[in-house]
BAZA-9755 format. One record per atom (N, C-alpha, C): residue number from 0; chain; x, y, z. Coordinates in Angstrom, 1 decimal. Example, Ala and Ser with C-alpha at 12.3 -4.5 7.8 and 13.67 -1.06 7.14 Angstrom:
BEGIN
+-----+-------+--------+--------+--------+
|  nr | kette |      x |      y |      z |
+-----+-------+--------+--------+--------+
|   0 |     A |   13.2 |   -5.7 |    7.8 |
|   0 |     A |   12.3 |   -4.5 |    7.8 |
|   0 |     A |   13.2 |   -3.3 |    7.8 |
|   1 |     A |   12.8 |   -2.2 |    7.1 |
|   1 |     A |   13.7 |   -1.1 |    7.1 |
|   1 |     A |   12.9 |    0.0 |    7.9 |
+-----+-------+--------+--------+--------+
end
This chain:
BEGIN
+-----+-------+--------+--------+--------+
|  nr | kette |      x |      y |      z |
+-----+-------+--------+--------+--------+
|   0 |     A |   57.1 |  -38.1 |   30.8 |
|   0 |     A |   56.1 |  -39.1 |   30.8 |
|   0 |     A |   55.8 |  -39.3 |   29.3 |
|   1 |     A |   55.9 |  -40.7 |   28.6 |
|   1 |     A |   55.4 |  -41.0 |   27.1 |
|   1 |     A |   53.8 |  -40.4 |   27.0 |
|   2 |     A |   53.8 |  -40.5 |   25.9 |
|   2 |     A |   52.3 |  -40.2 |   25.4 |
|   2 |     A |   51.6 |  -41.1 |   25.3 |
|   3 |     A |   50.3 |  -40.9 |   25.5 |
|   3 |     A |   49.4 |  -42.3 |   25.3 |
|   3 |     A |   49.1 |  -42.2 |   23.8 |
|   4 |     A |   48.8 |  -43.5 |   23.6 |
|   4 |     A |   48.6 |  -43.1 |   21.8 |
|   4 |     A |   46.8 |  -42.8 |   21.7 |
|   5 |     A |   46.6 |  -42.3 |   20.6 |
|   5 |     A |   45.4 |  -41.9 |   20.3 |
|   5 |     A |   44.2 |  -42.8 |   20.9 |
|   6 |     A |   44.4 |  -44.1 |   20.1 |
|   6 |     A |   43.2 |  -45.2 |   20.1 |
|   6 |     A |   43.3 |  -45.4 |   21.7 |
|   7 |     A |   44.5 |  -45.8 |   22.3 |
|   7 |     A |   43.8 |  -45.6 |   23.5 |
|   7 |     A |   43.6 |  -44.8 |   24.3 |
|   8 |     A |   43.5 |  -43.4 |   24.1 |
|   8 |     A |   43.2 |  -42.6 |   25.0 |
|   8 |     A |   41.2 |  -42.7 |   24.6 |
|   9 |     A |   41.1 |  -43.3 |   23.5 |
|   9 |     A |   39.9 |  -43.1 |   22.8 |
|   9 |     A |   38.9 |  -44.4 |   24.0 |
|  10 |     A |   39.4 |  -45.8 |   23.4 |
|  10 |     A |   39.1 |  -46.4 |   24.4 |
|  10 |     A |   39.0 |  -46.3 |   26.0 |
|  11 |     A |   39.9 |  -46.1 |   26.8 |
|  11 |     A |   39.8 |  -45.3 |   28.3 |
|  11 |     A |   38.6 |  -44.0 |   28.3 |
|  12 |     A |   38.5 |  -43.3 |   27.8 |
|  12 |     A |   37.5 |  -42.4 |   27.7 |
|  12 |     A |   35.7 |  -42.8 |   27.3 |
|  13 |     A |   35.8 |  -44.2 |   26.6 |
|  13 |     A |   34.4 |  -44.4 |   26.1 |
|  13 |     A |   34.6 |  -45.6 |   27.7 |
|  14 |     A |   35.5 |  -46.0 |   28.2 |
|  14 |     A |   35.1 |  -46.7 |   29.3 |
|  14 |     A |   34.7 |  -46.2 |   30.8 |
|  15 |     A |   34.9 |  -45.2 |   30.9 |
|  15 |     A |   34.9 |  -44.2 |   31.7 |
|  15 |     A |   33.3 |  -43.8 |   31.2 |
|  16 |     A |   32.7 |  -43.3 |   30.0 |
|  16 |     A |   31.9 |  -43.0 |   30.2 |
|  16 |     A |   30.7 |  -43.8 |   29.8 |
|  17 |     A |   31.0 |  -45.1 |   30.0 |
|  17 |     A |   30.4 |  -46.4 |   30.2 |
|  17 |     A |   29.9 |  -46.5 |   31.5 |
|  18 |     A |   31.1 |  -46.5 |   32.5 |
|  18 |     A |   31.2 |  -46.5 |   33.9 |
|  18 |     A |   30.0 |  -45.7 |   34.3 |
|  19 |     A |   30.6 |  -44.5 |   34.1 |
|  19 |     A |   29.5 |  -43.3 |   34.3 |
|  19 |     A |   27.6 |  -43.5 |   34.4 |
|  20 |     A |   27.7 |  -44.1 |   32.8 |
|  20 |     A |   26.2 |  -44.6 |   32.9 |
|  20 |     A |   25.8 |  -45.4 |   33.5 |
|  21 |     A |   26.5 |  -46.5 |   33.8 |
|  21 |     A |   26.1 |  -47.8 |   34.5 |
|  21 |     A |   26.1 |  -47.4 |   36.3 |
|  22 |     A |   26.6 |  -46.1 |   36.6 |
|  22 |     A |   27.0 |  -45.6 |   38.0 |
|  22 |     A |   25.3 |  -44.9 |   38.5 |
|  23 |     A |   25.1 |  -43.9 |   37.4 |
|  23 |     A |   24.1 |  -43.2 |   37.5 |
|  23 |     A |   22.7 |  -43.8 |   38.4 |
|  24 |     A |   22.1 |  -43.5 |   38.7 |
|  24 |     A |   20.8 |  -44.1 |   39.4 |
|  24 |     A |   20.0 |  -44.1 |   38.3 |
|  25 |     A |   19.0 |  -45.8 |   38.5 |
|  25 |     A |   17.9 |  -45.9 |   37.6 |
|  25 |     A |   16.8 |  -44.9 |   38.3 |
|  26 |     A |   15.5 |  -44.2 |   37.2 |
|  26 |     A |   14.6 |  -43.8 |   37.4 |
|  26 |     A |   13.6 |  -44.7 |   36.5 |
|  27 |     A |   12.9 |  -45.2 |   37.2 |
|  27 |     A |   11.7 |  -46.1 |   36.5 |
|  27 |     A |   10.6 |  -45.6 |   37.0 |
|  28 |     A |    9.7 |  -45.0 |   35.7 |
|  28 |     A |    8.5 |  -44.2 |   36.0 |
|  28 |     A |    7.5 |  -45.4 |   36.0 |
|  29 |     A |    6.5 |  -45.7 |   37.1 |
|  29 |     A |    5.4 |  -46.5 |   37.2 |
|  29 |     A |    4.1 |  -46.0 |   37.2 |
|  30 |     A |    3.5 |  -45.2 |   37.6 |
|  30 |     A |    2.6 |  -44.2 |   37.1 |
|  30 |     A |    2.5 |  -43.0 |   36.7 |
|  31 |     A |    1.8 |  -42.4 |   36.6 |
|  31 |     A |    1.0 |  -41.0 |   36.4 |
|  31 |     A |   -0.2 |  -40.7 |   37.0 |
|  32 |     A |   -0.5 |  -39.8 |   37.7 |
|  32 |     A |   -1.9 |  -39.1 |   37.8 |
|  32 |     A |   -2.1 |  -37.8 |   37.3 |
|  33 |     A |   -3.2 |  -37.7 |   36.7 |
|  33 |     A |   -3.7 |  -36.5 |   36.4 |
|  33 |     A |   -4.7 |  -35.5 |   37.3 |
|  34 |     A |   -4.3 |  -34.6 |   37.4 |
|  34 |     A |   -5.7 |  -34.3 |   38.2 |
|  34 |     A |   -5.5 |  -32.6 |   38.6 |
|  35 |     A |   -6.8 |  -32.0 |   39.1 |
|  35 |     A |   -6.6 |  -30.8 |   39.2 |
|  35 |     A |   -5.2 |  -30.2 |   38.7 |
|  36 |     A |   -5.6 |  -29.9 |   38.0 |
|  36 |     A |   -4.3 |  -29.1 |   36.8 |
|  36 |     A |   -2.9 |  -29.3 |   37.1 |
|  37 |     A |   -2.8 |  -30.7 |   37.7 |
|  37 |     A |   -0.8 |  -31.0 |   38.0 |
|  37 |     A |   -0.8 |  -32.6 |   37.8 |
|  38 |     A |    0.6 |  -33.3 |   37.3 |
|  38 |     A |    0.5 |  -34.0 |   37.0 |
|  38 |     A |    1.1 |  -34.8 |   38.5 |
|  39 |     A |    1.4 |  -35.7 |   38.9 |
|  39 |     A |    2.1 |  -36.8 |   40.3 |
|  39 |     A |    2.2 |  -37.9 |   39.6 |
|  40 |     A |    3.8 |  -37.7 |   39.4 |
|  40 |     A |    4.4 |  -39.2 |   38.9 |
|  40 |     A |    4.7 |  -39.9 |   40.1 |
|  41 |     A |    4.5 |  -42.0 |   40.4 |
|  41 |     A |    5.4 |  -42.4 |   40.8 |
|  41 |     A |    6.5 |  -42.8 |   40.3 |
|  42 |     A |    7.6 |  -43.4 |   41.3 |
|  42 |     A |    8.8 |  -43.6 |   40.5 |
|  42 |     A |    9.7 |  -44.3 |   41.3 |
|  43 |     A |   10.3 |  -45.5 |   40.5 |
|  43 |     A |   11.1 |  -46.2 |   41.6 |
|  43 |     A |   12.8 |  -45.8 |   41.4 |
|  44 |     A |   13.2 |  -45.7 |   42.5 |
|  44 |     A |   14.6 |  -45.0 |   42.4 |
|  44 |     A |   15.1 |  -46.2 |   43.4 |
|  45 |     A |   16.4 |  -47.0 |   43.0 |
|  45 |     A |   17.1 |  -47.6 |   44.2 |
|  45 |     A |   16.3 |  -48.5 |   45.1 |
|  46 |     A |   15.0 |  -49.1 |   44.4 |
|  46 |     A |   14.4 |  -50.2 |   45.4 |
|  46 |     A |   13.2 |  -49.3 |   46.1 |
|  47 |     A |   13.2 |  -48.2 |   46.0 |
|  47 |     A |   12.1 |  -47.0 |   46.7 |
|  47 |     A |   11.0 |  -46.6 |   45.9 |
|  48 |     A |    9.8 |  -46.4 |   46.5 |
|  48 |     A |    8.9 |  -45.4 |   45.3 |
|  48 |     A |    8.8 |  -44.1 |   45.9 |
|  49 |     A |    8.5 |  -43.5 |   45.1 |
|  49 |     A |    8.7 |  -42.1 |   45.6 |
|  49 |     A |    7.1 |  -41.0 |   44.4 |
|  50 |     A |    6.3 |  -40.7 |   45.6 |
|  50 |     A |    5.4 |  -39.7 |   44.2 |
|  50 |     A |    6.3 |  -38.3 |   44.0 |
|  51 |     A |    6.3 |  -37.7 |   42.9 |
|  51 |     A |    6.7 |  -36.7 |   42.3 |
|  51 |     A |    6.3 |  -35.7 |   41.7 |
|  52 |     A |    6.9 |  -34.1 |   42.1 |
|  52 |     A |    6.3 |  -33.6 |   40.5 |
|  52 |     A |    7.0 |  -33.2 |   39.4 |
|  53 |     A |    6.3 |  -32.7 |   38.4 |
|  53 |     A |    7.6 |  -32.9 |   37.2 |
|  53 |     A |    8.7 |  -32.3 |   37.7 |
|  54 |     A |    9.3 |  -30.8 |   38.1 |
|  54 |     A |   10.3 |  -30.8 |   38.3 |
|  54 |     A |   11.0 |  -31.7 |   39.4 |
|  55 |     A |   10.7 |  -32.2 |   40.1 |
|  55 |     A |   11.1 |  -33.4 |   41.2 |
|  55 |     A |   11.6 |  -34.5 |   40.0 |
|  56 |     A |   11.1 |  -35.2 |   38.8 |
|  56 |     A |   11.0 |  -36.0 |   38.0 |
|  56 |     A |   12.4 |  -35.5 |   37.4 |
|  57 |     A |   12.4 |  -34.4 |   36.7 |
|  57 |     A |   13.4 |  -33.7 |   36.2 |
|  57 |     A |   14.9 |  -33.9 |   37.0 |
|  58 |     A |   14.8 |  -33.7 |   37.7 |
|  58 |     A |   15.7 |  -33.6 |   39.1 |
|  58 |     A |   16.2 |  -35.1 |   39.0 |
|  59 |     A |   15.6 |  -35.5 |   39.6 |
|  59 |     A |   16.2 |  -37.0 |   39.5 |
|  59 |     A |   16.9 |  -37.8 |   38.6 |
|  60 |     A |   16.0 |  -37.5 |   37.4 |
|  60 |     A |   16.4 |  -38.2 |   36.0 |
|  60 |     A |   17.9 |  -37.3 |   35.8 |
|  61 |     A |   18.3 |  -36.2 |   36.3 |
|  61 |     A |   19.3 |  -35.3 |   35.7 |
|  61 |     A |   20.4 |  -36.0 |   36.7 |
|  62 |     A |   20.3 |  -37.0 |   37.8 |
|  62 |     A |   21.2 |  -37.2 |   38.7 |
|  62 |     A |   21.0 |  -36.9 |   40.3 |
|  63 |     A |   20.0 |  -36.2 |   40.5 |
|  63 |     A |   19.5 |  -35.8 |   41.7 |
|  63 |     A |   19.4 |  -36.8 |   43.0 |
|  64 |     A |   19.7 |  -37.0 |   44.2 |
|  64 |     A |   18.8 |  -38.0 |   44.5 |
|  64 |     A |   18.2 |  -37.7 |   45.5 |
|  65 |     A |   16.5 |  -38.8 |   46.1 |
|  65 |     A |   15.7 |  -38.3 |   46.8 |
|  65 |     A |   16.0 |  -37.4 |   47.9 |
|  66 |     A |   17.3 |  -37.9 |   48.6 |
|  66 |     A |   17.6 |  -37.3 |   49.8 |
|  66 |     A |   17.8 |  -35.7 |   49.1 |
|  67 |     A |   18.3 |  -36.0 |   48.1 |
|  67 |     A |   18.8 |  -34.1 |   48.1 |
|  67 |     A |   17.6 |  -33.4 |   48.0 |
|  68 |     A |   16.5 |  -34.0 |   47.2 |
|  68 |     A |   15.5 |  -33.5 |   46.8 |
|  68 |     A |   14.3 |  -33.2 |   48.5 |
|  69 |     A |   14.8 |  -33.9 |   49.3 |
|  69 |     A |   13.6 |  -33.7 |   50.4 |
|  69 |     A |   12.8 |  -34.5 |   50.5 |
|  70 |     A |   12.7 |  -35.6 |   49.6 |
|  70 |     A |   11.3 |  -36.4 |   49.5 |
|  70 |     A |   11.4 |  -37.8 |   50.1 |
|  71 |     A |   10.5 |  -38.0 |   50.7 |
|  71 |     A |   10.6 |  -39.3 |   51.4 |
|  71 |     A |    9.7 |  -40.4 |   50.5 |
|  72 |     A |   10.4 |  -42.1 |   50.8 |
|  72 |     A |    9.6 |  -43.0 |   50.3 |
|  72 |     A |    8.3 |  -43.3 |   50.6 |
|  73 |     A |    7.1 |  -43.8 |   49.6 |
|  73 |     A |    6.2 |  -43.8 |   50.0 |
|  73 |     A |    6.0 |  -45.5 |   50.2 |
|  74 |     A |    4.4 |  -45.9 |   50.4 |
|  74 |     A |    4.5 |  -47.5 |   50.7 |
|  74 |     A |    3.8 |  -48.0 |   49.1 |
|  75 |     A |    4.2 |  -49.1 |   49.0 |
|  75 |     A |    3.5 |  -49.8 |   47.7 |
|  75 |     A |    2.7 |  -50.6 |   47.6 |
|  76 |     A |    1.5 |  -50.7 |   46.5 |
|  76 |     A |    0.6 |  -51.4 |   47.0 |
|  76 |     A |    0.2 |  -52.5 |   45.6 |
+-----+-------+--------+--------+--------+
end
């Protein structure tokens, strides 16, 4: 099998990890609450809101999604 030349092995790889990004799930943080010593973020994932806590936040933003995490959507108001 020929070799691929440099430049495009370069290009295929930054498009792939183009893809990647654009693949990932958006996390869009909409609130915060503070309160007795923990913080409850909401957050819209895929059309959903979902309250969180930071590691739940963590999680998600790293790739996670709600289903794996356990958490069910809440209603919006």
């Amino acid at each position: 099998m020929p070799k691929i030349p440099t430049d495009v092995r370069k290009h295929l790889a930054s498009r792939r990890a183009v893809k990647h990004a654009l693949d990932r799930q958006k996390v869009v943080i909409v609130s915060k609450r503070f309160g007795e010593g923990h913080v409850t973020t909401r957050v819209l994932v895929s059309g959903e809101y979902y309250e969180v806590d930071n590691r739940q936040l963590d999680l998600l933003e790293m790739g996670r999604s709600p289903a794996q995490l356990g958490i069910e959507p809440v209603a919006h108001h």
